[in-house]
C-alpha positions as CSV (number, residue, x, y, z in Angstrom):
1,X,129.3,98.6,161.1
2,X,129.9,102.3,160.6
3,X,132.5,103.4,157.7
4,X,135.7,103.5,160.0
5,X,135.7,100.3,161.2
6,X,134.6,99.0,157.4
7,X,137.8,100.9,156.2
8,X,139.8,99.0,159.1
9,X,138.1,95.5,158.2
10,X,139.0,96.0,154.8
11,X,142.4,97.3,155.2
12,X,143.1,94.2,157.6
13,X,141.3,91.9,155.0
14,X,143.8,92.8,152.7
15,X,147.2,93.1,154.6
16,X,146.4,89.7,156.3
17,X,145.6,88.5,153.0
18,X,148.8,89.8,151.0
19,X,150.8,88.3,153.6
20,X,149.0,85.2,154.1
21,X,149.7,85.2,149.9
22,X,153.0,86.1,150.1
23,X,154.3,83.6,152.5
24,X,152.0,80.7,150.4
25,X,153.4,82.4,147.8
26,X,157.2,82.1,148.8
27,X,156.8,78.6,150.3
28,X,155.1,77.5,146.7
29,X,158.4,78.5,145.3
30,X,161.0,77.2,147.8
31,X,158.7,73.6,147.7
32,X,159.0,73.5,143.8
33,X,162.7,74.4,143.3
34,X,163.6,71.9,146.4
35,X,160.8,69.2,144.5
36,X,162.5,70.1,140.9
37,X,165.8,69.2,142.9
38,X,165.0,66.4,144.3
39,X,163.0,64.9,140.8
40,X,165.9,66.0,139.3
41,X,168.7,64.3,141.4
42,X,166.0,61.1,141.9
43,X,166.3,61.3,137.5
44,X,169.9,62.0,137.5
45,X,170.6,58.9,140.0
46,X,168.1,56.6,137.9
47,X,170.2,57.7,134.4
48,X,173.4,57.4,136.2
49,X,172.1,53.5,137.0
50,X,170.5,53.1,133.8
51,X,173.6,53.8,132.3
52,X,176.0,52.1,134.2
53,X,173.5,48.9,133.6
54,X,173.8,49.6,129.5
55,X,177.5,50.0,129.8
56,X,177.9,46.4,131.6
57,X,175.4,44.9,129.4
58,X,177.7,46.2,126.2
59,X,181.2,45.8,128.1
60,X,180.2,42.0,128.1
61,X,179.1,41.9,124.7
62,X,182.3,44.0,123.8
63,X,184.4,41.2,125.4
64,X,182.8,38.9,123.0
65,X,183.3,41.5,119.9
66,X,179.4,40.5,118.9
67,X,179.5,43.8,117.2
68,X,175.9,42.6,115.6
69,X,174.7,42.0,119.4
70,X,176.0,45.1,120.6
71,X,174.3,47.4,117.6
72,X,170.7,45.2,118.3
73,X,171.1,45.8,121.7
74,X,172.0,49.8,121.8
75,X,168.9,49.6,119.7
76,X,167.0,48.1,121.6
77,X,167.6,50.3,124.3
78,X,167.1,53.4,122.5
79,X,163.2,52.3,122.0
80,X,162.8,52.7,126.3
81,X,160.6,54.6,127.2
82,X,162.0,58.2,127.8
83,X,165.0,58.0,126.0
84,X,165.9,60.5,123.2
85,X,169.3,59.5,122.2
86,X,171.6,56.5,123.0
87,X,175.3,57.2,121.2
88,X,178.4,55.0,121.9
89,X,181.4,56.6,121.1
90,X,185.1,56.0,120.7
91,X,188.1,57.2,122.4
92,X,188.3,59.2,120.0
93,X,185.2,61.4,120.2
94,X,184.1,59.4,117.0
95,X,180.6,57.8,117.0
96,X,180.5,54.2,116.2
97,X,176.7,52.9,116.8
98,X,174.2,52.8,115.5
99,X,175.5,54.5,112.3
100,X,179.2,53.5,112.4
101,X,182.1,55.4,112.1
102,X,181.5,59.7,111.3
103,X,181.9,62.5,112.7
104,X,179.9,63.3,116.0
105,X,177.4,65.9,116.3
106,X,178.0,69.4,117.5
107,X,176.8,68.5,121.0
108,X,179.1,66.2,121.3
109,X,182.0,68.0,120.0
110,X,185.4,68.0,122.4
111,X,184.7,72.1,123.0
112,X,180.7,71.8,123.6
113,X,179.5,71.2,127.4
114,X,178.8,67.7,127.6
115,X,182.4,67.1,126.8
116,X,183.6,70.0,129.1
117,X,181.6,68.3,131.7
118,X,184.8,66.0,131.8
119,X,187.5,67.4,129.9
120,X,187.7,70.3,132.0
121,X,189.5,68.1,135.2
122,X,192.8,66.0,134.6
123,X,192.8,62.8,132.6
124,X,193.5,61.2,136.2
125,X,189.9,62.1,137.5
126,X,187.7,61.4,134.5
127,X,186.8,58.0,134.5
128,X,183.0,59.0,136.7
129,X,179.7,59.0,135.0
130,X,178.2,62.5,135.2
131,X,174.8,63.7,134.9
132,X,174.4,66.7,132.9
133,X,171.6,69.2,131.5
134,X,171.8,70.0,128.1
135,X,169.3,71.7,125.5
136,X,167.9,74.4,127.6
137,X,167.0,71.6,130.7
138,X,165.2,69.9,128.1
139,X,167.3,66.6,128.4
140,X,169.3,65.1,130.7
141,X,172.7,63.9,129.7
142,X,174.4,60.6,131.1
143,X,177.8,60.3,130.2
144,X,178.9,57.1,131.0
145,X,182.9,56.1,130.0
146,X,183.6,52.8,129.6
147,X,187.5,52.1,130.7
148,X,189.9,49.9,129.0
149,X,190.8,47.1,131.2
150,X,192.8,44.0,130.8
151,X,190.4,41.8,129.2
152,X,190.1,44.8,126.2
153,X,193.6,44.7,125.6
154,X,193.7,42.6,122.7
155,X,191.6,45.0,120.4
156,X,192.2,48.4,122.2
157,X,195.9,49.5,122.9
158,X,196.6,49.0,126.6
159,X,197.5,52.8,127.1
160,X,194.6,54.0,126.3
161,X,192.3,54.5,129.7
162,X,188.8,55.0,127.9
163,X,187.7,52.6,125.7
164,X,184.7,55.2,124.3
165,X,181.8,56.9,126.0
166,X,178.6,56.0,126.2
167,X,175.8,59.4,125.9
168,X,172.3,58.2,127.0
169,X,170.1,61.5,126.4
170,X,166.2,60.9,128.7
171,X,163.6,63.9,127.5
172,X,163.6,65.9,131.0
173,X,160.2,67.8,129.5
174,X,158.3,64.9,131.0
175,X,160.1,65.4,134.6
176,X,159.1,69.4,133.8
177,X,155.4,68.6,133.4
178,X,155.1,66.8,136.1
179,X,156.4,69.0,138.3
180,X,154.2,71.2,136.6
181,X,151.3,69.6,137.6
182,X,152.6,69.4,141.3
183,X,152.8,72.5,141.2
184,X,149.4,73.7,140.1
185,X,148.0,71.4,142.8
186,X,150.1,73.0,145.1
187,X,148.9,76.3,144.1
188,X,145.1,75.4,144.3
189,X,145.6,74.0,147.4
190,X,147.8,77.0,148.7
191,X,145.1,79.1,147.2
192,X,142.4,76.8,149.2
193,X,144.2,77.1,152.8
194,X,145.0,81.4,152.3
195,X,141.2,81.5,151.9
196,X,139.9,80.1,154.7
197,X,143.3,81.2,156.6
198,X,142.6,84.6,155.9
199,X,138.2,84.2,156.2
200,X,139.3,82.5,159.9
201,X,141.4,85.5,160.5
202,X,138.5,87.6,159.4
203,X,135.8,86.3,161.9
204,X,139.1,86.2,164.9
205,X,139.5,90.0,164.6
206,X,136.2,90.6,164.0
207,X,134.9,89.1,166.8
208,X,137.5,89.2,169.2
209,X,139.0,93.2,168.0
210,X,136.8,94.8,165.7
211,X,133.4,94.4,167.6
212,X,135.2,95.1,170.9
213,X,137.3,98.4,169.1
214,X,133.0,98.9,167.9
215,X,132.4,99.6,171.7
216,X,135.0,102.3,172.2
217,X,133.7,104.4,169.1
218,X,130.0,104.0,170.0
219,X,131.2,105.2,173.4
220,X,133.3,108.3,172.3
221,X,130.3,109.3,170.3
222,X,128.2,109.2,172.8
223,X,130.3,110.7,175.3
224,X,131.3,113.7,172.5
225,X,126.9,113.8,172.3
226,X,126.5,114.3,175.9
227,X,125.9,111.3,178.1
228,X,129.1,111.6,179.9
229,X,128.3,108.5,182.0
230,X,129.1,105.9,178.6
231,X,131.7,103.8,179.6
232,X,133.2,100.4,177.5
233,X,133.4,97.1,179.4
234,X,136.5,96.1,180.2
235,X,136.6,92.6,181.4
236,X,139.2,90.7,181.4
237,X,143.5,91.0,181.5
238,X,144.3,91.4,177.4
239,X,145.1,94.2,175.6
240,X,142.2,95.4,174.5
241,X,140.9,95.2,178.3
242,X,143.7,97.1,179.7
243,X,142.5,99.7,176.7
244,X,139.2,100.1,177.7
245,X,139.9,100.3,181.4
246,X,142.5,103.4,180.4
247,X,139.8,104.7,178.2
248,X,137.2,104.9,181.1
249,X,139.6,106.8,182.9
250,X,140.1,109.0,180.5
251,X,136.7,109.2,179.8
252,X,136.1,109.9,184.3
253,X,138.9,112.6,183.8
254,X,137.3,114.4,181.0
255,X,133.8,113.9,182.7
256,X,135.4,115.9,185.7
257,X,136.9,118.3,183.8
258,X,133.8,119.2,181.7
259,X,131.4,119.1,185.1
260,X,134.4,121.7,186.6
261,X,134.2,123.5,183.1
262,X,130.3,123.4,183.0
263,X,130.3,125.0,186.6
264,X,132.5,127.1,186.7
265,X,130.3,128.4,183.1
266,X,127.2,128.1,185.1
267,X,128.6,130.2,187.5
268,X,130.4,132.6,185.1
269,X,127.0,133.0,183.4
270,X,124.8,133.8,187.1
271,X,127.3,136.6,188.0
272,X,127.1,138.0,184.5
273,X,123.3,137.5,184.2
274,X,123.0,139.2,187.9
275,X,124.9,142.6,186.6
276,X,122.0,145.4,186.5
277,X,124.6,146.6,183.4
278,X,124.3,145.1,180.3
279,X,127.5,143.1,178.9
280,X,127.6,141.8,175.4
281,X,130.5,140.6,173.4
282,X,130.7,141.9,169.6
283,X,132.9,140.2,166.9
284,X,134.7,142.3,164.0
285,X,131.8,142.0,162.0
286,X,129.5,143.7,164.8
287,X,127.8,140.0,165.3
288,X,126.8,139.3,169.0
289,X,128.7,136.3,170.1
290,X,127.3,136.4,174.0
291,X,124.9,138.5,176.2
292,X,123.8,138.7,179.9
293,X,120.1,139.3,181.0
294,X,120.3,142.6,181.0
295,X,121.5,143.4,177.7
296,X,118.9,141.0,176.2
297,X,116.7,142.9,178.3
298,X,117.6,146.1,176.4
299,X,117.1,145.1,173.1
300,X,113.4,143.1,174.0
301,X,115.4,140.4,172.0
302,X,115.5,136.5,172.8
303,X,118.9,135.2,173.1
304,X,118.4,133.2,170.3
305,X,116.9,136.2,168.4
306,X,120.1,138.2,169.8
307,X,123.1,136.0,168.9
308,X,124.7,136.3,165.5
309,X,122.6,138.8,165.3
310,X,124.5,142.2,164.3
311,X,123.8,145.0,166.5
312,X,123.4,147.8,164.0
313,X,120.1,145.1,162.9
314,X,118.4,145.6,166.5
315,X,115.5,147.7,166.5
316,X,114.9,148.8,169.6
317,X,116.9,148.9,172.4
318,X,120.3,149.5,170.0
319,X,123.1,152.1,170.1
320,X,122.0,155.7,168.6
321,X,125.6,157.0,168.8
322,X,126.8,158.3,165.4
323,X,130.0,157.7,166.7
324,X,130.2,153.8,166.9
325,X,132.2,152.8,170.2
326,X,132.6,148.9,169.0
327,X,134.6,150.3,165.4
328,X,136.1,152.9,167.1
329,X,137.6,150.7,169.9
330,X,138.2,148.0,166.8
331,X,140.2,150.7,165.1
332,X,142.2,152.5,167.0
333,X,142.6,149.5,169.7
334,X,142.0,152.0,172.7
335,X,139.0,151.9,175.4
336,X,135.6,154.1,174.3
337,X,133.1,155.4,176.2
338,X,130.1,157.0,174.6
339,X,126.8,158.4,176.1
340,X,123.8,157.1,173.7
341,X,119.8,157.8,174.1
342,X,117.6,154.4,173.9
343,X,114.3,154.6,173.1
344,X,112.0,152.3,175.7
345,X,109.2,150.6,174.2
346,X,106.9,152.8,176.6
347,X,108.3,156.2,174.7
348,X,110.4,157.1,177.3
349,X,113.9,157.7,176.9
350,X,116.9,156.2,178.7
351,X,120.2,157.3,178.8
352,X,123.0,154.8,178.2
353,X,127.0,155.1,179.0
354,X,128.9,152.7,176.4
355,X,131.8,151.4,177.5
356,X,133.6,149.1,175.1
357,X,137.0,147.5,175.6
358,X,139.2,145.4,173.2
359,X,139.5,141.7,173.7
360,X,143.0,140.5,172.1
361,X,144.3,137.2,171.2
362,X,147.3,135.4,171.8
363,X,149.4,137.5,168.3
364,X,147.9,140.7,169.9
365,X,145.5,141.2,167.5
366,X,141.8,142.8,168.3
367,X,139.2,140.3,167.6
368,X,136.2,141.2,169.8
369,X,135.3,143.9,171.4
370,X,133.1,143.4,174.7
371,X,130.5,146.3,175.4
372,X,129.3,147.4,179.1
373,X,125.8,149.6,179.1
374,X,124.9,151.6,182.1
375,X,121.8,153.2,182.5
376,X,122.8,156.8,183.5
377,X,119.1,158.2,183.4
378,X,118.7,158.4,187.7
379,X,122.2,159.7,187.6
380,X,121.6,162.6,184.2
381,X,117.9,163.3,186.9
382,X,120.0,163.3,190.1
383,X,123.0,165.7,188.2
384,X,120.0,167.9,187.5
385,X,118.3,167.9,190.6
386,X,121.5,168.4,192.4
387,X,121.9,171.7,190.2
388,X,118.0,172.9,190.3
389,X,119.2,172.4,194.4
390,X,121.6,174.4,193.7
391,X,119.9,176.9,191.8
392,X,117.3,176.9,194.9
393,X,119.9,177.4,197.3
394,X,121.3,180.6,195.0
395,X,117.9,181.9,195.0
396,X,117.7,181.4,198.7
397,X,120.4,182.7,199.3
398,X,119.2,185.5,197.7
399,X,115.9,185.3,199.0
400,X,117.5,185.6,202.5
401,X,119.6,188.6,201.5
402,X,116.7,190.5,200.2
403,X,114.4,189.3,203.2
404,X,117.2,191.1,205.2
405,X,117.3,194.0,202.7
406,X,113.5,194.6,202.4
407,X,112.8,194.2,206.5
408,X,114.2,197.8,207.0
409,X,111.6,199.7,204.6
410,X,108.9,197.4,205.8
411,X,109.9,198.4,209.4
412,X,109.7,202.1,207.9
413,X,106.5,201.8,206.2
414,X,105.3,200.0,209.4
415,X,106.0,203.1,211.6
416,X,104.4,205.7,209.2
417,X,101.1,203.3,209.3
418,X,101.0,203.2,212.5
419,X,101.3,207.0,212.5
420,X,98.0,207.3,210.5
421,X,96.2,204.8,212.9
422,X,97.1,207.0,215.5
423,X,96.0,210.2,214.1
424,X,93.4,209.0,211.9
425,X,89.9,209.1,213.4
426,X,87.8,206.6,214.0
427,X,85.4,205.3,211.1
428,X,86.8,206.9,208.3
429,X,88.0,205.5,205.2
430,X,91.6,206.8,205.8
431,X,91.8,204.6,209.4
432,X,90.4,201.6,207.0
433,X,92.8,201.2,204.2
434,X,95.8,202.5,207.4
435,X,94.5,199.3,209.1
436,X,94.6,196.7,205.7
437,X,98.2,198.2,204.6
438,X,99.0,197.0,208.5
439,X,97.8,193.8,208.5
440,X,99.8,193.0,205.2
441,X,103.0,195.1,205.8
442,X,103.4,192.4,208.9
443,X,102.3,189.8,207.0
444,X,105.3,190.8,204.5
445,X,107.2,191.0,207.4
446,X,106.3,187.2,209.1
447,X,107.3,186.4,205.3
448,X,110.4,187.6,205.6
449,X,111.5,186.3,208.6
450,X,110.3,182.4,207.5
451,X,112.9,182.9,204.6
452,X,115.4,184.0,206.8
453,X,114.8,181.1,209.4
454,X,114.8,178.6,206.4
455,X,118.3,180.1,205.3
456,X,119.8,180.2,208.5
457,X,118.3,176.6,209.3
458,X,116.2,177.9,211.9
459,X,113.1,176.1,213.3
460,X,110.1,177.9,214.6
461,X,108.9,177.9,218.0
462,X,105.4,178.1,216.8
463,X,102.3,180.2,217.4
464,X,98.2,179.4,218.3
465,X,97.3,179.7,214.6
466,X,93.4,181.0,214.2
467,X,92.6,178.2,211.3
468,X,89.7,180.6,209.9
469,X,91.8,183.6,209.5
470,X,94.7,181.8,207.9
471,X,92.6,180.0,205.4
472,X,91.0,182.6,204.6
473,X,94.0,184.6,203.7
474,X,95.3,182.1,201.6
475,X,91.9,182.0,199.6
476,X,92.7,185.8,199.1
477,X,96.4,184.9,198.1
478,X,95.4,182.0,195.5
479,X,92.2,184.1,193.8
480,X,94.3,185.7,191.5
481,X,96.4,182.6,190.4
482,X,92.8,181.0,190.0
483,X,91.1,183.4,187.9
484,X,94.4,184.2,185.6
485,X,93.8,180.0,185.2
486,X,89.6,179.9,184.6
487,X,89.7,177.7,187.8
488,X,86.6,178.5,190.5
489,X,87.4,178.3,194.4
490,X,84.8,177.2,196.3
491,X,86.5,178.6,200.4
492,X,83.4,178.5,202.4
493,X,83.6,180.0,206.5
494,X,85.4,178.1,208.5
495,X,83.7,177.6,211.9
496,X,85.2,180.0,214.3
497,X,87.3,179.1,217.3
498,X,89.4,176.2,215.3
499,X,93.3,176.8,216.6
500,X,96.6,174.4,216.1
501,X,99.7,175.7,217.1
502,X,101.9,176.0,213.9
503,X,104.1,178.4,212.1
504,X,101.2,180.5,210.3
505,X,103.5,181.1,207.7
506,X,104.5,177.5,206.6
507,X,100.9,176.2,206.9
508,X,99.9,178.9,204.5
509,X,102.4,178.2,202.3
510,X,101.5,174.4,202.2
511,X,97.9,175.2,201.6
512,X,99.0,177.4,198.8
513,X,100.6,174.8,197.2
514,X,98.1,172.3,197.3
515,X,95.5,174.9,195.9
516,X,98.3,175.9,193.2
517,X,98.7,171.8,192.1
518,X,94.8,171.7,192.0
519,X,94.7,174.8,190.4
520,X,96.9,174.0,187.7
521,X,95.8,169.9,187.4
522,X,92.5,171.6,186.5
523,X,91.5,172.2,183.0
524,X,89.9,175.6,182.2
525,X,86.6,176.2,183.8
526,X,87.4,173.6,186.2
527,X,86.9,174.0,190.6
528,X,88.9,173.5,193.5
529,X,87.5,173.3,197.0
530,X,88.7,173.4,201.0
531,X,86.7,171.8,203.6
532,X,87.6,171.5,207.1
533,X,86.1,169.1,209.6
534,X,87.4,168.9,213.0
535,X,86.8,166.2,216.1
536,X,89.9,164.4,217.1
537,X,91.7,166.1,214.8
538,X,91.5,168.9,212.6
539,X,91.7,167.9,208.7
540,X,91.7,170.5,205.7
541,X,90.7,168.6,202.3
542,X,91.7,170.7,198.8
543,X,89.7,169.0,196.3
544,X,89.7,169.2,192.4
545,X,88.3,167.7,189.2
546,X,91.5,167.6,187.7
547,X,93.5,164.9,185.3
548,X,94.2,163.0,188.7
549,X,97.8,161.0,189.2
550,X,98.5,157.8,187.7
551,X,99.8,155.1,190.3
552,X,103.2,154.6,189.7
553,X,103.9,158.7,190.4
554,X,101.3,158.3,193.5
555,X,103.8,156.9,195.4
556,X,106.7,159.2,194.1
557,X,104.9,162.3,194.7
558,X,106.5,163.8,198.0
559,X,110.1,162.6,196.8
560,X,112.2,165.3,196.4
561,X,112.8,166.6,193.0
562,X,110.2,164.4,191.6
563,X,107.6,166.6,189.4
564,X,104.5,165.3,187.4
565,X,104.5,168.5,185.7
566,X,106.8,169.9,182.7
567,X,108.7,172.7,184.5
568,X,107.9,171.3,187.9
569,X,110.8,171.9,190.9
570,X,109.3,168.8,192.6
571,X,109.9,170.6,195.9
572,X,106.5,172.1,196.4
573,X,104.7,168.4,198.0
574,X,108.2,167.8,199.9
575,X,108.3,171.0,201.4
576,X,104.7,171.1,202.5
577,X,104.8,167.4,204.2
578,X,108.0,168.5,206.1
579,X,106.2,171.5,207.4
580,X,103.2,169.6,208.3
581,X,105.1,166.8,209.8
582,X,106.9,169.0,211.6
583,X,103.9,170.1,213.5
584,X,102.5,166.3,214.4
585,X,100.3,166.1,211.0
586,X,100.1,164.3,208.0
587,X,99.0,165.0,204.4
588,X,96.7,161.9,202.4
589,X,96.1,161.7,198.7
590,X,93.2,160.0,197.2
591,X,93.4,160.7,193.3
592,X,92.0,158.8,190.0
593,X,92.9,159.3,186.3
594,X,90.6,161.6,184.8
595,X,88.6,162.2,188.1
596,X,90.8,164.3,189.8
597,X,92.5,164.2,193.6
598,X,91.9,165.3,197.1
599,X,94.7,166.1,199.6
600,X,94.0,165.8,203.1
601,X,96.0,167.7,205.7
602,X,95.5,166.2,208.8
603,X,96.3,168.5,212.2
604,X,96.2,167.9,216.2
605,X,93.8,170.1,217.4
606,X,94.7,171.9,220.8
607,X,92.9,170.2,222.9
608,X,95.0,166.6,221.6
609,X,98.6,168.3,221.6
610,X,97.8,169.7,225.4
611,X,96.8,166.5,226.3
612,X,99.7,164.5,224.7
């Protein structure tokens, strides 16, 4: 049996027993004064017989006056067994036998008790025998008066009532031991029933409370350990029946409630864990007393590794604010937000927004503080994309004011050219260079114009586009950009008669800025190369032996705003799909690490768009 139940066991053991003892005890006592009573009034009515016998035997001898007789005979009767002292005395008070006329002892005195035991009524109601204690209980008086009657008149005077009195003293120690003796029986015997009394009270509540009682601890413990199907029998229509059928009801409540509680957590804990924001809940101390998924995703912690775990102690994935928000909020009782840099594990850096709010208890006083972390980083990349956008609008803006400002000398410049072709004659060098500065002054001019239609939102009709002649213009364009990089481009002659209608413009400046990623993808003394093929359809491939494009940033690369390069706009790839798509094409990308990449631009030809 476990300690509470020995503790009970023994604390029944002993109040059962006490009061077993105590009423054995108290009915000991009430049987020996009522035996000591009785012995003592079954002595008192034998010494009250005893004498009366002795005082007839001597009244008869006394009517005789055999004074011899009557002194053989009070001897006599003083050798009984029992008897201490056997006195005849006058009416006087004076003794007479056995050793004749003096004065009486001081027990026997008129003022000592055994007199007062008669002297203190009237004369008139004196003439009983009494029974008195005297000597500490030690002997038992019988005062016995013998009366003067008729026949004692002739040696007693006839107004005299008493005669003398007769004191027969009996030793009451022998009545004391044997009562005694009663009593020690009665005690052992007491002492005999109390113990198996209180033993067969032992085994009753053992059996019948204590192992019963057993069954509703063993079944709190386990319900406290977890199995919250324990229940106690509870057979039967006594107490301890109607307990245990109340106690399984208790025990069905509490099951119900801790189900509703363990749900309601379960569910508490999925909507937490399903937050992309991380949530964790700091003491005072800064100890983590609970985290979602996300947080513990954070800090590339377990939760068991996380959780009374302080958060200063968290290596990676912790807050880098000097500025704590948990002691500030803990301090001054107000909301905090922060914005933090975490390191990622990769190297990268994210950028966090703290939010940390006080949690107060019932006295108002701030105990825990419960921390919210946002990854801001998309939002910090789309602020600054949103003002590069606006930066790019500014500039074209711009651009389209000084496409506006610069067509006027062009138009100028135009005219005087076209001045020299006229005059200038044929075949000489004059007529030449008059011709290039033509060609370019309205290629400046088709320039400005695309900016204006991009800043006015304009969409080109589109023109036959001489494939040939337009890459072979942007080879002119890039060789520059190439050399100034130690890149070699490798443009060979395009097969003549290839046409796709297009804006010339925007297809030049798409092939530009694929040969200006290539170019600058390539390491010094690296190559870049165009080839077109044409059946079907009409496909330009720009080719290099550049550092390639990972994976993850091959499927990011014609996002907006989304640059592999340090410096990058992210706007050239976008910009060149739209225009391509915007004229039935497509651009591939084939690309390894370390190997380099190939862009395809893929074109209707013609013949497809006129028969679409």
């Amino acid at each position: 049996m476990k300690l509470p139940f020995a503790s009970m066991t023994f604390g029944l053991a002993v109040g059962v027993t006490a009061a077993v003892v105590m009423a054995c005890a108290g009915g000991a006592y009430l049987y020996s004064q009522h035996h000591m009573r009785s012995l003592l009034a079954t002595a008192r009515s034998t010494a009250l017989a005893e004498g009366d016998l002795i005082r007839v035997a001597l009244e008869h001898q006394m009517i005789e006056n055999d004074r011899t007789l009557i002194a053989r005979m009070i001897a006599s009767f003083r050798k009984q067994a029992g008897v201490q002292r056997l006195v005849l005395l006058d009416h006087t008070g004076t003794e007479r036998y056995p050793a004749g006329t003096h004065e009486p002892a001081d027990d026997l005195r008129i003022g000592s008790p055994t007199c007062q035991a008669c002297h203190q009524y009237a004369p008139n109601v004196r003439g009983s025998s009494r029974v008195v204690e005297t000597r500490g209980g030690t002997i038992l008086r019988t005062v016995v008066p013998i009366r003067n009657r008729e026949e004692c008149f002739r040696c007693h005077d006839a107004s005299h009532k008493i005669n003398g009195i007769l004191i027969l003293d009996y030793d009451a120690e022998e009545l004391r031991a044997e009562m005694t003796r009663d009593l020690r029986w009665l005690v052992a015997g007491t002492a005999a029933i109390t113990l198996l009394l209180v033993g067969a009270i032992g085994i009753i509540i053992r059996l019948a409370v204590l192992r019963r009682l057993q069954r509703f601890e063993t079944a709190a413990r386990q319900i406290a350990a977890g199995d919250l199907g324990r229940r106690v029998p509870a057979e039967g229509s006594d107490t301890l029946s109607w307990l245990g059928r109340e106690f399984n009801a208790m025990a069905d409540s509490v099951t119900g409630l801790v189900g509703e509680v363990r749900h309601q957590r379960e569910r508490l804990e999925n909507i937490i864990n399903s937050i992309d924001d991380g949530i964790v809940v700091l003491d005072a101390g800064r100890h983590i007393i609970a985290a979602n998924d996300s947080f513990l995703l954070r800090t590339e912690h377990s939760r068991e590794e996380a959780l009374g775990c302080c958060c200063r102690d968290l290596s990676v994935g912790g807050c880098a604010v000097e500025d704590c928000p948990t002691a500030a909020c803990l301090h001054s009782g107000a909301r905090q937000i922060r914005i933090c840099e975490r390191p990622r594990a990769d190297g990268s850096v994210a950028w966090e927004e703290v939010h940390a709010s006080p949690v107060l208890d019932a006295s108002g006083q701030r105990t825990h503080v419960v921390e919210v972390w946002r990854d801001i980083s998309d939002r910090r990349a789309a602020e600054a994309r949103l003002a590069e956008s606006h930066r790019l609008a500014s500039i074209g803006t711009l651009a389209s004011g000084f496409s506006h400002e610069l067509n006027t000398p062009l138009a100028t410049v135009l005219t005087c050219v076209e001045g020299i072709l006229k005059d200038a004659p044929p075949g000489e060098r004059t007529r030449e260079n008059a011709q290039i500065a033509r060609e370019q002054i309205l290629r400046c001019r088709s320039i400005t114009q695309h900016f204006l239609r991009m800043a006015r939102g304009q969409r080109s009709q589109g023109d036959i586009v001489d494939l040939p002649s337009t890459i072979a213009a942007v080879g002119r364009l890039i060789e520059p950009t190439a050399r100034a990089h130690s890149v070699r481009i490798d443009i060979p002659p395009v097969p003549p008669g290839l046409h796709i209608r297009a804006d010339e413009a925007e297809l030049q400046h798409a092939l530009i800025n694929l040969l200006l990623n290539a170019i600058q993808a390539c390491p010094p003394g690296g190559h870049a190369a165009v080839r077109v093929e044409a059946d079907e359809a009409i496909r330009i491939r720009v080719a290099d032996n550049g550092c390639g494009i990972s994976p993850e940033n091959r499927q990011r690369i014609f996002e907006p705003f989304f640059s592999g390069r340090q410096g990058g706009t992210g706007l050239g790839l976008f910009l060149s799909l739209n225009f391509v798509r915007r004229w039935g094409g497509d651009i591939r990308v084939e690309s390894a690490v370390g190997e380099g990449s190939t862009f395809e631009v893929v074109l209707p030809t013609m013949a497809a768009e006129a028969g679409a």
